[in-house]
C-alpha positions as CSV (number, residue, x, y, z in Angstrom):
1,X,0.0,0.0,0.0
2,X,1.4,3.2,-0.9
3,X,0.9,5.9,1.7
4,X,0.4,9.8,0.2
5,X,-0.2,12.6,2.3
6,X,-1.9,15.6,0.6
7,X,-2.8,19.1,1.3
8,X,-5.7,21.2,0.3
9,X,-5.4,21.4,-3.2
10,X,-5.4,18.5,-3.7
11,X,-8.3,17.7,-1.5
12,X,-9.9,20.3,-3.4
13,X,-8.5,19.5,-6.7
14,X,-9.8,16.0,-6.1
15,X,-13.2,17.1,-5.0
16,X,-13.5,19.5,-8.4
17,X,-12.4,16.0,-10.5
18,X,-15.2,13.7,-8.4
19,X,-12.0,11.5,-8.4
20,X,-12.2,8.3,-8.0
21,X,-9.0,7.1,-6.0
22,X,-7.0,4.2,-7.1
23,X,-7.0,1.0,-4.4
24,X,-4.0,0.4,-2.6
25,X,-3.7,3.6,-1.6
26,X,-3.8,5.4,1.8
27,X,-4.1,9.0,1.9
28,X,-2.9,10.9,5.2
29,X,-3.1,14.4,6.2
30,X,-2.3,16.8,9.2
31,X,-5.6,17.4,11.1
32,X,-5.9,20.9,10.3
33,X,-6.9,19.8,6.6
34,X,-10.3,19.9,6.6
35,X,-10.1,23.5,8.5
36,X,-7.9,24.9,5.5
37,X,-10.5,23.1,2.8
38,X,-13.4,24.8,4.5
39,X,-11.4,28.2,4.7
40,X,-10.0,27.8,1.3
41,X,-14.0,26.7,-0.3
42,X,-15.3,29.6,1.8
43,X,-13.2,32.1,0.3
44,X,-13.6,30.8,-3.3
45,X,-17.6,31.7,-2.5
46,X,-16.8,35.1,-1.6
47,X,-14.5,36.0,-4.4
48,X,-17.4,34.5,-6.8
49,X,-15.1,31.8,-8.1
50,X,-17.8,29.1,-7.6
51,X,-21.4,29.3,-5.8
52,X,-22.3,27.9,-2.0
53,X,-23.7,24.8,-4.0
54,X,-20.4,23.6,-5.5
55,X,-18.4,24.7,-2.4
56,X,-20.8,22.7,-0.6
57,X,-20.8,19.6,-2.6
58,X,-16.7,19.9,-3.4
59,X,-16.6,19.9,0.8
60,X,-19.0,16.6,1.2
61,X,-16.6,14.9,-0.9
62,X,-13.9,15.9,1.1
63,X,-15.8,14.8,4.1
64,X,-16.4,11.6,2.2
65,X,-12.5,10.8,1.2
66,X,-11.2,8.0,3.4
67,X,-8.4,10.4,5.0
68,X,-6.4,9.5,8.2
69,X,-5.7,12.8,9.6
70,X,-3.1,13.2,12.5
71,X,-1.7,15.7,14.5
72,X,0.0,14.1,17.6
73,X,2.8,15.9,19.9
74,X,5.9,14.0,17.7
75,X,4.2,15.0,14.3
76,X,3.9,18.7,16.2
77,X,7.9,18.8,17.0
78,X,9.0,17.6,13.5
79,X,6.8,20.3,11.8
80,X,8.4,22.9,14.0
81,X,12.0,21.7,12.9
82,X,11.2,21.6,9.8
83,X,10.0,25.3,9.7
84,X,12.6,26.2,11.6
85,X,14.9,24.3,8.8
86,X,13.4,25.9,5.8
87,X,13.0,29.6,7.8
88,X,8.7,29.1,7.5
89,X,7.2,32.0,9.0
90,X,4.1,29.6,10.1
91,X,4.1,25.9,10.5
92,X,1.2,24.9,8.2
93,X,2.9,23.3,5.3
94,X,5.4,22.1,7.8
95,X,3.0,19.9,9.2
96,X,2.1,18.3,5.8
97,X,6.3,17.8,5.1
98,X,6.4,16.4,9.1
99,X,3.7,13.7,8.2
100,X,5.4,12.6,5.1
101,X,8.7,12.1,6.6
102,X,7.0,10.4,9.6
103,X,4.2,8.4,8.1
104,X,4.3,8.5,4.3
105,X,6.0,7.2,1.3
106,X,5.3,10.7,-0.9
107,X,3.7,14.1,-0.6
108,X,1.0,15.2,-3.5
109,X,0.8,19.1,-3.6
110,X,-0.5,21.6,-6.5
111,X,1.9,24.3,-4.8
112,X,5.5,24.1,-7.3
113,X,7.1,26.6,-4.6
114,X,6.4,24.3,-2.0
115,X,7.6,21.1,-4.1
116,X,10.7,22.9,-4.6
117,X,11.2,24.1,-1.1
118,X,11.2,20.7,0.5
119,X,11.7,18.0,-2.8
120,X,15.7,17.1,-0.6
121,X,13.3,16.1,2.6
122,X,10.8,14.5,0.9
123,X,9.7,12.7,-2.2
124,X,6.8,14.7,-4.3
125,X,4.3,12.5,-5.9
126,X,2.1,14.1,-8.8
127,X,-1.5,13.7,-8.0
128,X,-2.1,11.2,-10.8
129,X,-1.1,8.8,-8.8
130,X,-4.0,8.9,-7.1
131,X,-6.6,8.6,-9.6
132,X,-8.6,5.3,-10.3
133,X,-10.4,5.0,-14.1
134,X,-13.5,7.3,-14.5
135,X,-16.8,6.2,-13.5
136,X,-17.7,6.7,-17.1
137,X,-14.4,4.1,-18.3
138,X,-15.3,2.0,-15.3
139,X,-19.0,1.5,-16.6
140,X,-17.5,1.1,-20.1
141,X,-15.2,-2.2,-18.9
142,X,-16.6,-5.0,-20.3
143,X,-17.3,-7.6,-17.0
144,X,-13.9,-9.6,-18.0
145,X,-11.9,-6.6,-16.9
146,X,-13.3,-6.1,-14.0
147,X,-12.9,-9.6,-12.5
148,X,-9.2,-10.6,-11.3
149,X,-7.2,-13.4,-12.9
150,X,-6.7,-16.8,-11.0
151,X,-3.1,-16.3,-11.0
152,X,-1.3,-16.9,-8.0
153,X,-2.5,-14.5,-4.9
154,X,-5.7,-14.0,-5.8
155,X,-8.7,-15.4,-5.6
156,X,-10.7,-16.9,-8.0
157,X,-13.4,-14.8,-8.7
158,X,-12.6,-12.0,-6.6
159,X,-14.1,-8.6,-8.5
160,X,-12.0,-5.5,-8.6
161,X,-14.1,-2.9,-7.1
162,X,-14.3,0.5,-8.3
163,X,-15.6,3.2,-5.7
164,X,-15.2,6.3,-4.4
165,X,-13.2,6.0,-1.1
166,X,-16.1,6.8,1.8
167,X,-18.4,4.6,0.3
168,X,-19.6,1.7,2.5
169,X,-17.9,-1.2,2.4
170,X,-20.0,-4.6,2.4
């Protein structure tokens, strides 16, 4: 399973897509994500950028990725070094570098400055790697490609399943 730990423009960037997310992947963020997604949806509204309705629907998805979010005291301490390392003024995107060196195997971010600023302490992932086929490619499969081969570590029969991460899981 590869572990990615993304910020929130790729949350949003996701959300705006109605990406479906690859399996075998875990997607971790610092806690405050979902504050910064709200912020950053909020003041899209205001500017006129998109209407309450699409901010609205862009945040449920959000809401519905399956996200493990952490913000413990050692993830805290590594963000501040790190800040203090690359001479931050804040300790926001700190916190998403801190998580990647602790927990992750690559950070995704939109943000080329920030990729640059920290691509010797971590490794960057482009947000490709993330997506899954489209639900419109997914329906187009014929029913062979959706089932997995016998081959050895699978079993016969088992389906691949395509859903959005947050759906319920039989």
């Amino acid at each position: 399973m590869t572990r990615y730990v993304i910020g929130p423009d790729v949350a949003i960037r996701l959300a705006h897509d109605q990406a479906v997310i690859r399996g075998g992947h875990q997607i971790l963020a610092p806690a405050l994500l979902r504050s910064q997604v709200l912020s950053l949806l909020y003041q899209a509204v205001r500017r006129g950028e998109m209407t309450r309705k699409d901010a609205e629907r862009q945040l449920e998805y959000v809401r519905g990725l399956r996200i493990r979010l952490l913000g413990d005291r050692v993830l805290q301490n590594v963000a501040w070094k790190a800040a203090v390392l690359l001479g931050w003024p804040d300790t926001f995107d700190a916190e998403y570098v801190a998580l990647t060196q602790l927990h992750a195997d690559a950070l995704i971010t939109l943000d080329r400055h920030l990729a640059d600023a920290v691509k010797d302490l971590v490794t960057i992932a482009s947000i490709e790697a993330l997506y899954g086929p489209k639900p419109a490619l997914r329906a187009a499969l014929p029913r062979e490609l959706l089932i997995c081969g016998q081959g050895r570590g699978s079993r016969p029969g088992a389906r691949i399943e395509f859903r959005r991460s947050g759906a319920s899981t039989p």
